[in-house]
ROLOZA-329614 format. One record per residue (C-alpha): residue in one letter; x, y, z. Coordinates in nm, 3 decimals, decimal comma, padded with zeros to 5 digits. Example, Ala and Ser with C-alpha at 12.3 -4.5 7.8 and 13.67 -1.06 7.14 Angstrom:
res = A | px = 01,230 | py = -00,450 | pz = 00,780
res = S | px = 01,367 | py = -00,106 | pz = 00,714
end
This chain:
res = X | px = 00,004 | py = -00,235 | pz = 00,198
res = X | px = -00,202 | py = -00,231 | pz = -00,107
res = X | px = -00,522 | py = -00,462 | pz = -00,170
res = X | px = -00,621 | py = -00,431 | pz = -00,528
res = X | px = -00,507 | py = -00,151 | pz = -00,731
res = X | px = -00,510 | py = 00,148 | pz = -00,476
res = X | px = -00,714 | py = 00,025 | pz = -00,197
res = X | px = -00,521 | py = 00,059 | pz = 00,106
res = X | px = -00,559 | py = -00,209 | pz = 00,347
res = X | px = -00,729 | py = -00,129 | pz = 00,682
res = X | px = -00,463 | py = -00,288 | pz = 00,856
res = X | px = -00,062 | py = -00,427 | pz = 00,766
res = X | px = -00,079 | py = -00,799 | pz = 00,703
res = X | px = 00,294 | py = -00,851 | pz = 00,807
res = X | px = 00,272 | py = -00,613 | pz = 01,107
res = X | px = -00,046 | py = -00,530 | pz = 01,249
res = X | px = -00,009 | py = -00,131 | pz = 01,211
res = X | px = -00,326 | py = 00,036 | pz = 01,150
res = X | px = -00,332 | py = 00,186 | pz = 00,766
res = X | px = -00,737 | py = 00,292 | pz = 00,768
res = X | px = -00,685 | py = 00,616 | pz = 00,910
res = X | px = -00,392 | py = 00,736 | pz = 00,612
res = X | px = -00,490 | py = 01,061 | pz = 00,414
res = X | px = -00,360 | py = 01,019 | pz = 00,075
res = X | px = -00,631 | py = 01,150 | pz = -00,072
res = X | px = -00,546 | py = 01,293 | pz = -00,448
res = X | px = -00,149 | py = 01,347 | pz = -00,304
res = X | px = -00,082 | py = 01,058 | pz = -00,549
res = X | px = -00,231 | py = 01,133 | pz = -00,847
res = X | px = -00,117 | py = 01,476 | pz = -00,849
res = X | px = 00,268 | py = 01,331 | pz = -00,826
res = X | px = 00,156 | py = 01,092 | pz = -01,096
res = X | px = 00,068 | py = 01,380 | pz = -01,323
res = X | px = 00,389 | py = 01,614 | pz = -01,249
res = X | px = 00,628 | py = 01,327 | pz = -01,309
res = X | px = 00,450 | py = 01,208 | pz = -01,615
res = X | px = 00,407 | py = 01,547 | pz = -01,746
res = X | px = 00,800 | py = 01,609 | pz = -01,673
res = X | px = 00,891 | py = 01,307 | pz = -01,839
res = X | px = 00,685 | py = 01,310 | pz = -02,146
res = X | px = 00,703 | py = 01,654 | pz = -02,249
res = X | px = 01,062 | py = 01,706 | pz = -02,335
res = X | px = 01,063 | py = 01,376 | pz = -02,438
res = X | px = 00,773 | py = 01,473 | pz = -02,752
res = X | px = 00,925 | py = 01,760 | pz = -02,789
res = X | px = 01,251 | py = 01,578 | pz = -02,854
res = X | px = 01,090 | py = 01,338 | pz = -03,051
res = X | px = 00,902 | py = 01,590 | pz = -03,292
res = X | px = 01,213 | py = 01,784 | pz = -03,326
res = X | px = 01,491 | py = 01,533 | pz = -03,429
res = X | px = 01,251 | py = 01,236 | pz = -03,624
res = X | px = 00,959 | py = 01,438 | pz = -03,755
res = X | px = 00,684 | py = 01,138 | pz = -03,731
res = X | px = 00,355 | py = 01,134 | pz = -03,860
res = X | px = 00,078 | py = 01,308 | pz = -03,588
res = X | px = -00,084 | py = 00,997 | pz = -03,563
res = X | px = 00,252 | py = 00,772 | pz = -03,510
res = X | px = 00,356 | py = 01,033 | pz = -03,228
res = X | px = -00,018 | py = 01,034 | pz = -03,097
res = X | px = -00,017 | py = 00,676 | pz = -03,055
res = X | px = 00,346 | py = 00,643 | pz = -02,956
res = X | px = 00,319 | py = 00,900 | pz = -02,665
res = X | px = -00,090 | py = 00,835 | pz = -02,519
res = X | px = -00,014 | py = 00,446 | pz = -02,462
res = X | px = 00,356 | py = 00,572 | pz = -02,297
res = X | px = 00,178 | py = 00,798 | pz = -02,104
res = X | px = -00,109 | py = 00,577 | pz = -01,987
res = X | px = 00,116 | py = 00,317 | pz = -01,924
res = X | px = 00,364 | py = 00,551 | pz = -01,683
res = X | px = 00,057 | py = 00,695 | pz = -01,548
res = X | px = -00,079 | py = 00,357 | pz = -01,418
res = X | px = 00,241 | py = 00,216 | pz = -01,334
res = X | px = 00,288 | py = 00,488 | pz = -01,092
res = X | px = 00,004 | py = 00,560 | pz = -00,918
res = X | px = -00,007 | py = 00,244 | pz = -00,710
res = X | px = 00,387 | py = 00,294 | pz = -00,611
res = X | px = 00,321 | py = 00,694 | pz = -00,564
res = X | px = 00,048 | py = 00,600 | pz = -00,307
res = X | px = 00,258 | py = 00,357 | pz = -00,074
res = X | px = 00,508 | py = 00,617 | pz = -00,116
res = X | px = 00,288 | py = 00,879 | pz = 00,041
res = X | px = 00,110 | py = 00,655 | pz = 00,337
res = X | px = 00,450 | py = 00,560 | pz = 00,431
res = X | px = 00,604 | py = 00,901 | pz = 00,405
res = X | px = 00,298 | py = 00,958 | pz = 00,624
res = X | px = 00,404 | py = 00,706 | pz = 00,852
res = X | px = 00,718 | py = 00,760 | pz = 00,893
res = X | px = 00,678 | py = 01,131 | pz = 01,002
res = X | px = 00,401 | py = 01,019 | pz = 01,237
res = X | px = 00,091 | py = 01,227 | pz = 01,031
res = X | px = -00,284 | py = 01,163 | pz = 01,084
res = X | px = -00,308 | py = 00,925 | pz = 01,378
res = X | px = -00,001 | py = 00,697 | pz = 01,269
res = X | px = 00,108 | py = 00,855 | pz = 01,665
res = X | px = -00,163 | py = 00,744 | pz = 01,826
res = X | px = -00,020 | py = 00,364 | pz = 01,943
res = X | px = 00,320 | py = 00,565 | pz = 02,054
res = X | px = 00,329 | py = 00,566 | pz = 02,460
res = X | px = 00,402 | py = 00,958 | pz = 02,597
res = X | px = 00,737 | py = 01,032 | pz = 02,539
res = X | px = 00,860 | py = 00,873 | pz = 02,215
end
């Protein structure tokens, strides 16, 4: 569904459905961020509490975690949505249905 990172492709390759008219928009990276920020914060919390590392150590430990959650993600988070999308038949995903169905 995907070409490149988070390019959507204008069209399925396995089964011709249209994708260029899906409305993602920032639905994605907003669910990135509340998951992340879910995930992460009672997890440095619980961190700081029972080891006690250095700022730096936890710094470091927790921004490349949270990068690497962040970007893993996103591109997952986005299919998610145009297929949610698709499946409930939003923003002209209807239009190749014949009256009736």
């Amino acid at each position: 569904m995907l070409r490149g990172y988070l390019k959507v492709r204008d069209t399925c390759p396995v089964c011709g459905e249209a994708l260029h008219h899906q409305r993602a928009d920032d639905g994605p990276a907003y669910l990135t961020i509340l998951i992340v920020g879910h995930l992460m914060a009672p997890l440095l919390l619980l961190t700081f509490e029972r080891f006690r590392p250095e700022p730096m150590v936890l710094f470091s430990i927790f921004a490349v975690g949270t990068v690497a959650l962040s970007l893993f993600l996103l591109p997952r988070l986005k299919g998610a949505l145009v297929a949610l999308q698709w499946a409930k038949r939003m923003h002209g995903f209807a239009a190749g249905l014949a009256p009736g169905e």
